[in-house]
C-alpha positions in Angstrom: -101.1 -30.8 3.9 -99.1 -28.1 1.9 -95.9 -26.5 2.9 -96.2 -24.2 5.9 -94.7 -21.2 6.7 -95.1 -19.4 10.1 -93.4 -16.3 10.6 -92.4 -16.0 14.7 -93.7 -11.8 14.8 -92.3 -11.8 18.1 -88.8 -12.9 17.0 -88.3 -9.4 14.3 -85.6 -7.0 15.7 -84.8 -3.8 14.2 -82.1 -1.9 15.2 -80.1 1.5 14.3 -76.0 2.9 14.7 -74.2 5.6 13.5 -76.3 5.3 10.6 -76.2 1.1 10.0 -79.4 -0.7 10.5 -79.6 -4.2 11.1 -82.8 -6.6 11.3 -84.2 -9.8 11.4 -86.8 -12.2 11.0 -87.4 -16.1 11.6 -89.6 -18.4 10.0 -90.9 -21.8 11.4 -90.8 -23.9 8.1 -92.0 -27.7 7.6 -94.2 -30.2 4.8 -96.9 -32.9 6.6 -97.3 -34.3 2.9 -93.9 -34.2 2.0 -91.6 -33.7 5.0 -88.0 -31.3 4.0 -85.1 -33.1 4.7 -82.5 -30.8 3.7 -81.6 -27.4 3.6 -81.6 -27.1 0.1 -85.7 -28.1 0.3 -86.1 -25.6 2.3 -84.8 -23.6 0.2 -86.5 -24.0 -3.1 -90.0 -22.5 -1.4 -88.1 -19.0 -1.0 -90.4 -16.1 -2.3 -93.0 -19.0 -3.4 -94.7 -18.9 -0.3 -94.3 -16.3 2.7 -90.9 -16.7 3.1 -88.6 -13.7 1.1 -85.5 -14.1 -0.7 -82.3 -12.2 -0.9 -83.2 -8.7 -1.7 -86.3 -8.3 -0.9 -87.3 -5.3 1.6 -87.9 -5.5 4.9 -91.5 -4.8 6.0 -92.3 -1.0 6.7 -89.3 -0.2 5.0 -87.7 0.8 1.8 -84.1 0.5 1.8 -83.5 -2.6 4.3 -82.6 -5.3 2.1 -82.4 -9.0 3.0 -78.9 -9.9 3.1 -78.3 -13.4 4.4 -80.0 -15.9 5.9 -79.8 -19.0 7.9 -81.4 -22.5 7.9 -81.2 -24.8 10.8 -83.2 -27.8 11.5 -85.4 -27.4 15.0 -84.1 -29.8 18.0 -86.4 -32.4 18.7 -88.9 -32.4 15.5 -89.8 -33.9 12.5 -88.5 -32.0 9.5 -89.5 -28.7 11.2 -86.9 -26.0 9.8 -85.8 -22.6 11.5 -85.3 -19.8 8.6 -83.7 -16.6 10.4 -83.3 -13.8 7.7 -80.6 -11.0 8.4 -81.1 -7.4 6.5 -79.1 -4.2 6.2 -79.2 -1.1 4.5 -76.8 -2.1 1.8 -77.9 -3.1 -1.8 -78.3 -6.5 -2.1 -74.8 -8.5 -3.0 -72.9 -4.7 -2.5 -69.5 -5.3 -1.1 -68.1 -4.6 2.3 -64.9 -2.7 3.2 -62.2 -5.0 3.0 -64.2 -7.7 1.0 -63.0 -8.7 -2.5 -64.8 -6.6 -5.3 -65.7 -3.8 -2.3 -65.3 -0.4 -4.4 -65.3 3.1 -3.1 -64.4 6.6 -4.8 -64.0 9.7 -4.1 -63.9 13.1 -6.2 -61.9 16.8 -5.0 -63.5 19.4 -7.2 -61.1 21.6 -7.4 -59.2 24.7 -9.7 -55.5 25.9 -10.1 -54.0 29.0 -12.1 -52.9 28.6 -15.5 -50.5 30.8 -17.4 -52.1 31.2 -20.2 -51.7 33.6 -23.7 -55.5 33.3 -24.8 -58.9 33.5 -24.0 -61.9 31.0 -25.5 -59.1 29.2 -27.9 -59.8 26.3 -30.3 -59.6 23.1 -28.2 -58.4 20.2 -30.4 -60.2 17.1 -30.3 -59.8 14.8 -27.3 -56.6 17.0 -26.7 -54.2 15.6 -29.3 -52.8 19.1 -31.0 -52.1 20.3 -34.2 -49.1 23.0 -35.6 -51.4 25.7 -36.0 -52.1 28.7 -34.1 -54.8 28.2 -31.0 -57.2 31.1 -32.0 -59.0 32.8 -29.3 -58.9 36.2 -28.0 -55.3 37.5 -26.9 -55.0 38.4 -23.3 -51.3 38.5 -23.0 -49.3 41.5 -21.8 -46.7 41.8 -24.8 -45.9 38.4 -24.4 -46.3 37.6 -20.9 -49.0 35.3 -19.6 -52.0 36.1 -17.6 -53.3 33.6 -14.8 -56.6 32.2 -15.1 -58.6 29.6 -12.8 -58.9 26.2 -14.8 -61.3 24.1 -13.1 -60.0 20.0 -12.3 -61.4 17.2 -10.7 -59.3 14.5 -8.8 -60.5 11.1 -8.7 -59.4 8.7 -6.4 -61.0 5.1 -6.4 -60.1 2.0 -4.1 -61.0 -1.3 -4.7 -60.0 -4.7 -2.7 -58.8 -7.2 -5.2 -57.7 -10.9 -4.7 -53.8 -11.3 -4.1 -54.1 -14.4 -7.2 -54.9 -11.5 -9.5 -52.5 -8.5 -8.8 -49.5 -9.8 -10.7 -51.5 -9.3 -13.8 -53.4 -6.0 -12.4 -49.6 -4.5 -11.6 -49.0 -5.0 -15.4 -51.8 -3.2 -16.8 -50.9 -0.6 -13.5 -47.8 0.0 -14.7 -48.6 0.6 -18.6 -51.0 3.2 -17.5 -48.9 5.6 -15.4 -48.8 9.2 -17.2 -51.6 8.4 -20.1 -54.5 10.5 -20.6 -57.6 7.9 -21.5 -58.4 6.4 -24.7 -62.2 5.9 -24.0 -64.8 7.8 -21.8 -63.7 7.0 -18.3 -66.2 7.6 -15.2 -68.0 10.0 -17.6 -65.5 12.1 -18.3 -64.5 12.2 -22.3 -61.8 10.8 -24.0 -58.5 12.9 -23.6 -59.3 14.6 -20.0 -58.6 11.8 -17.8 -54.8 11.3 -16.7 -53.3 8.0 -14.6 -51.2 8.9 -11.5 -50.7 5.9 -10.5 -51.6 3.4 -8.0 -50.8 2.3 -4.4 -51.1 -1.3 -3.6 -51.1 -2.3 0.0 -51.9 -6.5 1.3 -54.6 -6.1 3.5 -54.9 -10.4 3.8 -53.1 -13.4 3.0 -55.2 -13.6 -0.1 -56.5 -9.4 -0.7 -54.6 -6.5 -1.7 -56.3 -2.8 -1.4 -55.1 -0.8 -4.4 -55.9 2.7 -4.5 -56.0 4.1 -8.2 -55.4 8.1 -8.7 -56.4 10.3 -11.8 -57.0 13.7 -12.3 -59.7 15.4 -15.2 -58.7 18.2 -16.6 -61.6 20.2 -18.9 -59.6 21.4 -21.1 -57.2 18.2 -22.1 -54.4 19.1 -19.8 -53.2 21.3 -22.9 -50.4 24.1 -22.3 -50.5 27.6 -23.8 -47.1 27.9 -25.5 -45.8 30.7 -27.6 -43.4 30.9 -30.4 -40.5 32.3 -29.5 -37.7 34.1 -31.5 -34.0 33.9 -31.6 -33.5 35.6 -28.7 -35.5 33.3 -27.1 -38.5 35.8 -26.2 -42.1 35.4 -27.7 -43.0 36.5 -31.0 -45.0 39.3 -30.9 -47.6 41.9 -32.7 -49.0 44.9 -32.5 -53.3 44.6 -31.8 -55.4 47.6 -31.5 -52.2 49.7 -29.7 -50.9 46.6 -27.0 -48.4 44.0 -27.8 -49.5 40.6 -28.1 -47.7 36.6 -28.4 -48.2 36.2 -32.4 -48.1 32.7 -32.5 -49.4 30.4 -29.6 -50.0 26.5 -30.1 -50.9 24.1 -27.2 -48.7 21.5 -25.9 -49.9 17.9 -25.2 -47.3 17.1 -22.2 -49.3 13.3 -22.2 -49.5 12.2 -25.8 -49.9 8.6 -24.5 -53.2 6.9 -24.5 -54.9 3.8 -22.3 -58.4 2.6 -21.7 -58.3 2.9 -18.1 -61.5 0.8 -18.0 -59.7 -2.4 -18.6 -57.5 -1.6 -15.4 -60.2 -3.4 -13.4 -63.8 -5.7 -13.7 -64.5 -3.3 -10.6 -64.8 0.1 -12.3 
């Protein structure tokens, strides 16, 4: 006789919280020919016969994944094996809060006023700029800035790391502080991402939660800045009848670089 599988129906439970599902199933497993002696035989016949594997979806369902399982050999048989199958509405082998490698960001779309001299100028590439004059359209009122609404995005993202591994994660940490990024980060292209910095707090003996901060900026974290002369007041010039900066060049106030993507395998 061939291996035989036997699903107990009236053993499934499905069940809902707060929006976490949890279910189950058991499976009666045993070989007449060639009779399972060990977990590990047991094993091996997982999604070769009826019995699923980690992953798979739970019947009726589409995001219920099998998660773990558990083999135990039935009291009072002969190589008869109990296969109970636990499943959740995680992705398979997705962390858990507070388990090492768990992950979890979160994004503030947000804006702040600018002072700024100059409408639609020339950004420089990745935000690394030049002597020369921005360009744009002058919007200045004889040398004093206007405010405009520059749209920024704050990124926070915590991870749970193992405590053997933060000495050398504090490093990297540390060389990153106040650097703009050197290679697209989370999407966002090279030049508009900045390090804040990072908390680190021991949540275990063995885990530390570090909670990274950065903050994209559209247009490089660039400042308007105009020339200014001896008396220490903008330069300016006469357009169509209204007084306007002459000479305005953007300041880089993070000239630093880092590939933030190197600051962890989790990200």
């Amino acid at each position: 006789m061939a291996i035989t599988v036997i699903e107990q129906r009236d053993t499934r439970n499905f069940s809902q919280s707060t929006g976490r599902v949890s279910a189950s199933r058991t499976f009666v497993v045993y070989d007449d020919a060639a009779p399972l002696t060990t977990p590990a035989a047991v094993r091996a016949y997982f999604d070769s016969t009826n019995l699923p594997q980690i992953g798979d979806v739970f019947p009726g369902e589409v995001d219920v994944y099998a998660v773990n399982f558990d083999i135990s050999l039935i009291e009072d048989s002969e190589k008869a094996w109990r296969v109970q199958f636990s499943y959740e509405n995680v992705e398979p082998g997705e962390s858990q809060p507070n388990e090492e490698g768990y992950t979890e960001i979160t994004i503030d779309y947000k804006a702040e006023f600018r002072d700024i001299y100059r409408l639609s100028p020339n950004v420089p590439t990745n935000g690394n700029p030049t002597a020369n004059d921005i360009g744009g359209t002058p919007v200045d009122a004889s040398g004093s800035p206007v405010s405009k609404l520059q749209r920024l995005s704050e990124l926070i993202i915590t991870e749970v790391v193992a405590a053997s591994t933060f000495p050398d994660r504090s490093l990297k940490i540390r060389a990153a502080r106040g650097k703009r990024n050197t290679a697209v980060f989370q999407g966002a292209p090279i030049g508009q991402v900045l390090y804040q910095g990072a908390t680190a707090t021991r949540i275990a003996v063995n885990k530390f939660q570090i909670q990274h901060r950065f903050a994209q900026d559209e247009v490089y974290h660039l400042l308007q800045v105009p020339l200014k002369n001896q008396e220490g007041e903008p330069k300016k010039v006469l357009i169509n009848g209204v007084w306007r900066a002459e000479d305005v060049r953007f300041v880089q106030p993070f000239p630093d670089g880092y590939d933030f993507n190197i600051l962890s395998e989790n990200f």
